[in-house]
C-alpha positions in Angstrom: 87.0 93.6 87.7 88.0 95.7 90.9 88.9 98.6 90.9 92.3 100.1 92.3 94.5 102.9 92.6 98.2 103.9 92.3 98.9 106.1 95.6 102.0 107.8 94.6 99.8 110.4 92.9 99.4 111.6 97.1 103.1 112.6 97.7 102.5 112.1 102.0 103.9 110.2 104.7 102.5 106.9 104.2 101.0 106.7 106.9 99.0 110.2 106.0 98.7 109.1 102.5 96.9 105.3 103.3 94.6 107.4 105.8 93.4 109.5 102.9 93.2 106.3 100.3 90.9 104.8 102.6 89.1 108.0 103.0 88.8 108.3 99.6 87.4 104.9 99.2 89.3 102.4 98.0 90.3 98.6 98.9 92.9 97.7 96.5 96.0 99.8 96.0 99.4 99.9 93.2 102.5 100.3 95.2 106.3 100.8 94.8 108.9 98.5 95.9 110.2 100.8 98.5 106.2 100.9 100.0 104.7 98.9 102.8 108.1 98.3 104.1 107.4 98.9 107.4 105.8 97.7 110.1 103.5 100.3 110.8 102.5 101.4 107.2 101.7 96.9 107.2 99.7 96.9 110.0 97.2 100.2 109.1 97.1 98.9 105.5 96.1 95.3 107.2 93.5 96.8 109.6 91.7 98.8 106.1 91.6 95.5 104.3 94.1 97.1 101.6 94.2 94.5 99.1 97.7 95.2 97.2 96.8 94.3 93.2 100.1 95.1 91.9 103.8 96.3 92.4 105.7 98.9 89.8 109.4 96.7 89.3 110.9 99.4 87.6 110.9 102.2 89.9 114.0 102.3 92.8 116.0 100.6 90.1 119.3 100.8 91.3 121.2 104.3 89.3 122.8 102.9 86.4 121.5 99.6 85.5 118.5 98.6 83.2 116.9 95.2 82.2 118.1 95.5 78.2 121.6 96.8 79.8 124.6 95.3 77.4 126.9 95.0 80.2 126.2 91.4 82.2 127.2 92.3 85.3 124.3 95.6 85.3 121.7 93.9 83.9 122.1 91.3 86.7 121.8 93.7 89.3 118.4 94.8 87.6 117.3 91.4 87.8 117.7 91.1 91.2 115.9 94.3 91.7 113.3 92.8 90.3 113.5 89.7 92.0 113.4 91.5 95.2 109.9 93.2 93.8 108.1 89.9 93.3 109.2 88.8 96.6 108.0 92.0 98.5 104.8 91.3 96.5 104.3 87.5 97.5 104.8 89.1 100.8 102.0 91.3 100.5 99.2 89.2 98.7 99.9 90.8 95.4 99.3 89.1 91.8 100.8 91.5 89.6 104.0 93.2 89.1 105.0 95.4 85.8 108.1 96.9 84.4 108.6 99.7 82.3 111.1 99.3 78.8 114.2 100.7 78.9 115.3 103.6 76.2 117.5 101.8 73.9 115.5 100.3 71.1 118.3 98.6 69.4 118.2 95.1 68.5 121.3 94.1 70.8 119.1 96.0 73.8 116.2 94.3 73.2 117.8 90.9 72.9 118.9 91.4 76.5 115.2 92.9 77.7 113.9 89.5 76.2 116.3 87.5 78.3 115.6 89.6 81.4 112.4 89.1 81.2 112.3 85.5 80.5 114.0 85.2 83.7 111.7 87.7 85.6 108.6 86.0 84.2 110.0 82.6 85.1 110.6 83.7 89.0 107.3 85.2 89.4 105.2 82.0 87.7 106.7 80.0 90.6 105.2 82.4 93.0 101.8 82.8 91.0 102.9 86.6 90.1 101.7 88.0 87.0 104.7 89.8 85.0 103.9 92.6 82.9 105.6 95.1 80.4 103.9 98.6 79.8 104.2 100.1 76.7 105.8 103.6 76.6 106.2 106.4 74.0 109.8 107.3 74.0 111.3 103.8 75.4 112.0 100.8 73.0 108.7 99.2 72.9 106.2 102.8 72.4 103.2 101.3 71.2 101.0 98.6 72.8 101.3 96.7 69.3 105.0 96.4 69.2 104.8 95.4 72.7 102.4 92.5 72.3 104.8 91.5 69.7 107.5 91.3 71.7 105.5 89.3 74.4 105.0 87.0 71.6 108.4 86.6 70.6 109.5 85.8 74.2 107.3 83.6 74.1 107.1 83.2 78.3 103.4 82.1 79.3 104.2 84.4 82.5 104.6 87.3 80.5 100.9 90.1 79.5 101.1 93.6 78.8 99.8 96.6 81.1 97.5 98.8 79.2 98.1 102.0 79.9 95.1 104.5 78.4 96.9 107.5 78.3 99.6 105.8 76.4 97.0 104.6 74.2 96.3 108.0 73.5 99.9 109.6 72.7 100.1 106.4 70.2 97.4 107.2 68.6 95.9 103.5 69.5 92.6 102.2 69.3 91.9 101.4 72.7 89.1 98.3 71.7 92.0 96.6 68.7 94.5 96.7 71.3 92.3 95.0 73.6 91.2 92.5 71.8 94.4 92.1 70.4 95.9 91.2 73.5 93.1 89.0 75.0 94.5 86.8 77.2 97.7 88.4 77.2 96.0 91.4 79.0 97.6 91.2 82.5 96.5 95.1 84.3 95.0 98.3 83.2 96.1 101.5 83.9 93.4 104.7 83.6 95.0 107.7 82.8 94.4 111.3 80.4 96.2 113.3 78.5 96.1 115.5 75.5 97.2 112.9 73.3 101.1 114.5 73.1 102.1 114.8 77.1 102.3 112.1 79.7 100.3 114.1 81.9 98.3 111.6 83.6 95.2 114.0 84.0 92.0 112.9 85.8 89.6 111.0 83.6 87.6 113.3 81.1 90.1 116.6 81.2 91.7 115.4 78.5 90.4 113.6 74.6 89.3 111.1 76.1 85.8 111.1 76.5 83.3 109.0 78.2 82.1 107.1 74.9 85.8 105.9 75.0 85.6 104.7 78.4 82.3 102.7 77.5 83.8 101.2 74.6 87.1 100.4 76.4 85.2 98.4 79.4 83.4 96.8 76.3 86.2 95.4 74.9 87.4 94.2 78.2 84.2 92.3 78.7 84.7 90.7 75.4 87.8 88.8 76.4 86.8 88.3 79.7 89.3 90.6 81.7 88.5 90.2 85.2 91.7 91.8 87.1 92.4 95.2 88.3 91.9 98.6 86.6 93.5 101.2 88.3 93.8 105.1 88.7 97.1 106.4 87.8 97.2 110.0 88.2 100.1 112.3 88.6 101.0 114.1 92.2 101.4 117.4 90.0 97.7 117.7 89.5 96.2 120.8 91.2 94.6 118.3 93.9 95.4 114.7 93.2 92.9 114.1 96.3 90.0 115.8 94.4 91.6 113.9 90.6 91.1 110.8 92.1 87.8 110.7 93.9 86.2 112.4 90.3 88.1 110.0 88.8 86.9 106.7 90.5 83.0 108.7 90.7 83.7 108.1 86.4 85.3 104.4 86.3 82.5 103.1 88.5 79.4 104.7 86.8 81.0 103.2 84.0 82.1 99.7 85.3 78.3 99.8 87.0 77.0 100.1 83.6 
């Protein structure tokens, strides 16, 4: 497993904000699709040896349009959006990119997610991208169960869920079923706290979750053999995400050393 980290928690210039990932400590980064566009950001992210794990697909969706939207001509556009994503990643060594669901949890919406992602997961294999879906509380698929269903009703080999711990939490999840429920359908791993209600994404350990948790969890993940990223996603309204994230990291790797 390596261990990465989600930048837009450091709301900089990104040119400031890859100078204080690197002093921070880490190699491999999460990015957005508008991220590493240029040439500049490119070449300091090249000369760290920033290795980019994975690409969020659903944020800089285009206003208006959603993967499960009814209307063809939208959800086309979203599609391409996405498309666009797993090219930027090829383009920048990535393996991974994820998608959130969207907020309509009716059958005739989900019919349409399933076909846009069929699609999306089909595009990326031919590129050796990983697709993932993240569960989310609120959105059509809120648990990481009824997520993994869905994955299995799609029935796409391209297609593994992002685990997101804080999620986890507001579900009310056990962290070790859901792992070994997914198995090999685990495609990324997001690390995250909370106070089991708010999508806070708190540093490790300010929230319920508690370090026997994190044990367990890496257990779990050495059961079925995960060996991609986990990675730090905390939120840029922290007091000092800079500070968040170095405790952070300190946490996973004492407990990834273990």
């Amino acid at each position: 497993m390596k261990l990465s980290c989600c930048v837009w928690a450091l709301t900089l210039p990104e040119i400031d904000m890859l100078n204080e990932i690197k002093f921070i400590g880490f190699d491999s980064i999460d990015i957005q699709p508008h991220m590493l566009q240029s040439a500049d950001s490119r070449s300091l992210a090249k000369s760290y040896g920033f290795q980019v794990s994975c690409v969020g697909a659903s944020f800089g969706m285009p206003d208006g349009v959603n993967l499960d939207d009814l209307d063809e001509s939208n959800r086309h556009r979203a599609i391409d959006h996405a498309y666009k994503t797993i090219a930027h990643a090829v383009d920048l060594g990535a393996d991974t990119v994820y998608v959130v669901p969207g907020m309509d949890s009716s059958q005739a919406s989900l019919t349409q997610f399933a076909s846009s992602m069929s699609s999306i997961a089909e595009r990326a294999s031919e590129h050796h991208i990983k697709i993932c879906i993240e569960h989310f509380p609120g959105r059509a698929l809120p648990t990481a169960s009824a997520t993994l269903e869905f994955i299995a009703e799609v029935n796409h080999p391209n297609l593994y869920l992002l685990y997101d711990s804080g999620h986890i939490q507001m579900a009310g999840e056990d962290p070790s079923d859901i792992i070994l429920k997914a198995g090999s359908r685990l495609g990324y791993v997001h690390f995250d706290d909370n106070d089991g209600i708010n999508d806070v994404h708190w540093s490790l350990l300010d929230g319920i979750m508690t370090r026997d948790d994190l044990n367990k969890t890496f257990h779990a993940l050495h059961q079925i053999g995960y060996d991609g990223a986990v990675s730090l996603e905390l939120s840029p309204k922290l007091p000092s995400p800079k500070q968040s994230l170095i405790a952070s990291r300190d946490i996973l790797l004492s407990v990834m050393e273990a």
